[in-house]
N, C-alpha and C positions, 0 to 999 in steps of 0.2 A: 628474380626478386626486384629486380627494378623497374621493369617492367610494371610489375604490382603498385609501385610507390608511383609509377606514372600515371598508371588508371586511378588510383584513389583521389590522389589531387585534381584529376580530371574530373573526376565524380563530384567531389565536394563544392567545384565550381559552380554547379548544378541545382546544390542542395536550395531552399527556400527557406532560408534561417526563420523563427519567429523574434515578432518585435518584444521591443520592453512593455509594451501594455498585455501585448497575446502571453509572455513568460508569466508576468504577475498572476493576469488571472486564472493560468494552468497550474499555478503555484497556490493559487489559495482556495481551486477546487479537488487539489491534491491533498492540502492540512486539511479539512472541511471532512472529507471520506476518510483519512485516516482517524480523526478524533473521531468519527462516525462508528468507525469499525471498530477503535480499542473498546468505544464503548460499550456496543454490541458482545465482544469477546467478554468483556469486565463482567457482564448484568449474564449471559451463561454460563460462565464460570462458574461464580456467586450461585446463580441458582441450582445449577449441576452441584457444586460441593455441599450446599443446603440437604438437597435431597439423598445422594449418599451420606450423609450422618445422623440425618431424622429415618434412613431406613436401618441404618446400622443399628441404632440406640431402639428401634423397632422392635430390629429380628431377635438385642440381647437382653431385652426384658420380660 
């Protein structure tokens, strides 16, 4: 086990952190695709629930 906690800090040594400009703009093409996608999800939904209740109101007229 200690071993392990030897090699990780050894490892981490290694890592190649990103800067505060490289974070920022991983971060605001991260918001950018998430707002992307609820909206995507939002406007299928809507349309999916649309058309099961216009077939419902269809099938019981």
């Amino acid at each position: 086990m200690i071993q392990f906690f030897k090699d990780s800090v050894r490892e981490m040594r290694h890592v190649v952190w990103p800067t505060k400009d490289e974070t920022k703009k991983y971060f605001t093409v991260v918001v950018i695709l998430l707002v992307l996608f609820w909206f995507y999800i939002f406007i299928s939904s809507t349309i999916f629930t649309n058309v099961i209740f216009f077939l419902k109101d269809f099938i019981n007229n």
